[in-house]
N, C-alpha and C positions, 0 to 999 in steps of 0.2 A: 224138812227131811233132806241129807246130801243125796246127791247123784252118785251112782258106782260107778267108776271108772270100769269101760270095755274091757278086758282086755285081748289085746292086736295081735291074731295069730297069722305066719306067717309061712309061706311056699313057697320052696324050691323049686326051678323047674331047669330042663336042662335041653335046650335048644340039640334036636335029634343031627341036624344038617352041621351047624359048626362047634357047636360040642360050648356054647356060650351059658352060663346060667345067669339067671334074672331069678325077682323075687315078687311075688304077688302077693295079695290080702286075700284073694278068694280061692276057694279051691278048685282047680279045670277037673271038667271032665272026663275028658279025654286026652290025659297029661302027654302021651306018649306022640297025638296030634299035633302038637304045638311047634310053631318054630318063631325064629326071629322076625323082626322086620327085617334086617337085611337080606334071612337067607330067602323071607318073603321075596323082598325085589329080586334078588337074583332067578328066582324062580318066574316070576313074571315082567321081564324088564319095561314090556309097553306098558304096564299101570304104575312104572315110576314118576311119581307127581312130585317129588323131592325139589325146594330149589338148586338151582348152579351154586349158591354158596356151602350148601351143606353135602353136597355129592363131592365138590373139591375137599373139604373137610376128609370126606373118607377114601378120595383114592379113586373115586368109580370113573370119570372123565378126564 
């Protein structure tokens, strides 16, 4: 007997802080909750665990 291909439904979301959209496979709960990782870190700079080479990458240092 074949196997049914899933099919991959897919979500929008739209980062409320810099206005970024990204896309998930699952559906949030609380879409309107969500923000980015960056606007994460910006929000809590002392829990940035990020290396020196990926923070040069974006500008933060």
């Amino acid at each position: 007997m074949a196997r049914r291909k899933k099919k991959l439904q897919i979500f929008k979301y739209e980062c409320q802080m810099t206005g970024e959209i990204y896309k998930t496979t699952k559906k949030a709960d609380n879409p309107d909750d969500l923000v980015s990782v960056n606007a994460y870190y910006d929000m809590h700079p002392e829990e940035d665990d990020r290396p020196e080479e990926i923070k040069k990458e974006l500008g933060i240092e």
